[in-house]
N, C-alpha and C positions, 0 to 999 in steps of 0.2 A: 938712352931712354930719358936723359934730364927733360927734353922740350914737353915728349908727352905728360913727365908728370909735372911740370911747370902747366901746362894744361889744362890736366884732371882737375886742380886745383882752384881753377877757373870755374866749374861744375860740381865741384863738391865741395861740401864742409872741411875748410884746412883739420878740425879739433875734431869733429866727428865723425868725420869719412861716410857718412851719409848726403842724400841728395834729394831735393825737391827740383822736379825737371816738369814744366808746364809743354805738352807737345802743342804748337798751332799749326801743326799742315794740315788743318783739316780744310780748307781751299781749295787743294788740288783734289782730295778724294770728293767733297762736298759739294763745294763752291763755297760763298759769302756766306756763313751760319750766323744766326744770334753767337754775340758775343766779339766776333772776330771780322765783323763791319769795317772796325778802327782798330789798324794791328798794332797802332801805338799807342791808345791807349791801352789794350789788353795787356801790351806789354807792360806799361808802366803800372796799372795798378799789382799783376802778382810780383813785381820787382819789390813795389810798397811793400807786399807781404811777407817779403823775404824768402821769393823762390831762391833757387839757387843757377837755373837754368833756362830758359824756353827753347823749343824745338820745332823748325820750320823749312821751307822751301826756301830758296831766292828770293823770293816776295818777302820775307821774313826780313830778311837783312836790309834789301832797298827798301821795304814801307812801313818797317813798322820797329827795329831792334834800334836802342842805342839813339834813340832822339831827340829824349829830355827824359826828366827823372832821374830813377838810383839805377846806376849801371847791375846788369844781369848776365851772365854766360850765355852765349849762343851757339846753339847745336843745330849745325846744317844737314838737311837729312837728299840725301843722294841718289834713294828710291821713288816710285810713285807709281799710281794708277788711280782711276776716275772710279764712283760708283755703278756709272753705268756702263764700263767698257764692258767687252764681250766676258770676261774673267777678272772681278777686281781683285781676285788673289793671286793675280800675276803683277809683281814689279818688277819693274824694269827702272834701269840706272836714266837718271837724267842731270845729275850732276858729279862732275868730281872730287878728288880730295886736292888736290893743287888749285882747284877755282875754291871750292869751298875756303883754305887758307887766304888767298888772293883777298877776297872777301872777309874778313876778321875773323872765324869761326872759332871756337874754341877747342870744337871736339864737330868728327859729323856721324850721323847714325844710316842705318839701312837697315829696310824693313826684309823678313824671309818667313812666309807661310809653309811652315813643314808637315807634306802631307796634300799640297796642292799640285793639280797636276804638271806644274812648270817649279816644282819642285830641284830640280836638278841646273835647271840656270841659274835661279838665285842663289842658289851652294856657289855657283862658279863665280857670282859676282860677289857675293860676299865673301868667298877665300879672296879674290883678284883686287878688291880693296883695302881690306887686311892685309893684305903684304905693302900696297900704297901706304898705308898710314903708319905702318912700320917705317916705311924707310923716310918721314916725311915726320915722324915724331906724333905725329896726329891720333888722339884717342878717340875708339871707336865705341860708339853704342848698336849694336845690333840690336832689332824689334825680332822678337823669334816666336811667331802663332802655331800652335799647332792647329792647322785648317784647310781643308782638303775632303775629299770624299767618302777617303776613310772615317773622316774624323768623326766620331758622333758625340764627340763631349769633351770641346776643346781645356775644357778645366779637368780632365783626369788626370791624376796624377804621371801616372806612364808617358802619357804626350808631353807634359807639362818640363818633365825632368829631363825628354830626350831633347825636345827644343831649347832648351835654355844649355845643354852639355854640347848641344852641335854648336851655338853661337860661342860659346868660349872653346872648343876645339878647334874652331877654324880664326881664332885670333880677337876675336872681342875683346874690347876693355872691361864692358861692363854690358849686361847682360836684361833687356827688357822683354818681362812674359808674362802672362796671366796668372791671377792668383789661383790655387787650387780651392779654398775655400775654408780652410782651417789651418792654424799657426803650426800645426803637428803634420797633417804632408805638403807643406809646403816648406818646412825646415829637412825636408828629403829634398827638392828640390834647389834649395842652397849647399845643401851639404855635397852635392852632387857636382856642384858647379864652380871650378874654381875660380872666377872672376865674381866680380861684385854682380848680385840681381836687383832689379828695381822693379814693382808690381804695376801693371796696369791698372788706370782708374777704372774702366770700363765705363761704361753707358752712361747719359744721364741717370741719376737715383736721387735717393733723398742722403742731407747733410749726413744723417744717424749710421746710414749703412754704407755712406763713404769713409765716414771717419774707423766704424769697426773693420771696413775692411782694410785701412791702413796701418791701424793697432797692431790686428792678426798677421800683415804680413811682415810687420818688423821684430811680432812677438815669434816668426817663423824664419827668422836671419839675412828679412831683405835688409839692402842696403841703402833705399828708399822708393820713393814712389814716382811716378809718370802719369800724371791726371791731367786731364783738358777738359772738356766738356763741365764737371763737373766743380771745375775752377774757373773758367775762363767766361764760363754761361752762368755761375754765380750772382745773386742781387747785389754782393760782396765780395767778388773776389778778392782782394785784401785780406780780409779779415777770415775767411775761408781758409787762405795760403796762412795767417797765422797762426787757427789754431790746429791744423797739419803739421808743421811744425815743431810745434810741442809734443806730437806724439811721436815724430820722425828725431829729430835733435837732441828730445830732451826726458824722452821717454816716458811721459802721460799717456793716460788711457782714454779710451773715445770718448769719455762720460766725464771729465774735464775739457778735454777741448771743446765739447760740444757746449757746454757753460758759456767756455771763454765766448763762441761764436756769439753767443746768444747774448751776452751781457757788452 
């Protein structure tokens, strides 16, 4: 296991084993959004910030990772669907973990919507990976939504804690899912999960209710955060990704970082 955690290491904090991870696939779901025009610079400015990570397609690696500025970890993700395809909560594999290493990766991730009706394939791509990245030392970030039919409230806790316990039962390194919404059932959802969780940024919002909702979810035992949109689409991403990190790192509260932003 030394490579993967030579790895991890590459993606998280050596001192604080927390992690600031910027996802950019949003191309292949999206297309070109504000923000990710220019995947090099978007890289280089949250690298400024002191991410610790970004997260992306193939395009990630050949146009945008790794081509001036402060070097960042790069986490290849293996998944994908469009927003318009017939079911975008169906993914499907479009890359591997041997191409993804081939290509400098540090770690690669794969998305699984639990509770979609194609449900039961992505369980099988996500075990059939997980044994790949076992035997290949490769650490894995599983995306695990609860979102599907059933679901009418993908932040309830009960979805929240089965999704994030199937991503570390079926071999995740580290574990990315929605926040519940307060630091007390959401430390249910950690405590549930034996691999590290890292919280969804979710949607564009405003700075105030990004930064609490990152407070709450480290003051609830994540392990850090996974924001895009609301880093990467930033008037400042820099300075954004810095004062996140104070609250992820260093243990401040949103009502200091949000100073630092502002000052």
């Amino acid at each position: 296991m030394r490579g993967k955690e030579i790895r991890l290491e590459r993606i998280m904090d050596r001192n604080t084993r927390k992690t600031i991870i910027v996802p950019m696939d949003h191309g292949v779901s999206s297309g070109p959004i504000e923000g990710l025009i220019d995947m090099g610079r978007a890289v280089d400015q949250v690298a400024e910030g002191g991410a610790n990570a970004v997260l992306g397609h193939v395009g990630l690696a050949l146009h945008g990772h790794r081509m001036s500025g402060r070097d960042i970890g790069l986490i290849l993700h293996v998944s994908a669907s469009t927003s318009i395809g017939p079911d975008p909560n169906e993914k499907v594999l479009v890359n591997t973990v041997t191409n993804a290493m081939k290509m400098g990766a540090d770690a690669v991730s794969i998305h699984v919507n639990i509770g979609a009706d194609s449900e039961a394939r992505m369980l099988s791509d996500l075990g059939k990976v997980a044994i790949e990245c076992m035997e290949w030392g490769m650490p894995l970030l599983a995306m695990m939504y609860p979102r599907g039919r059933k679901i009418k409230n993908e932040h309830q806790l009960e979805h929240v804690s089965l999704a994030a316990r199937v991503g570390a039962e079926l071999g995740a390194d580290i574990v990315k899912t929605v926040y519940t919404g307060d630091p007390d059932t959401f430390r249910e959802v950690t405590r549930g999960c034996p691999v590290p969780v890292v919280v969804a940024g979710g949607s564009l919002t405003t700075d105030r209710a990004t930064l609490e909702l990152v407070e709450g979810a480290m003051q609830g035992g994540a392990a850090g955060i996974s924001i895009g949109r609301n880093a990467f689409q930033h008037p400042t991403p820099d300075r954004f990704i810095k004062a996140a990190a104070e609250i992820v790192h260093h243990g401040w509260n949103a009502e200091e970082a949000l100073e630092l932003l502002k000052g």
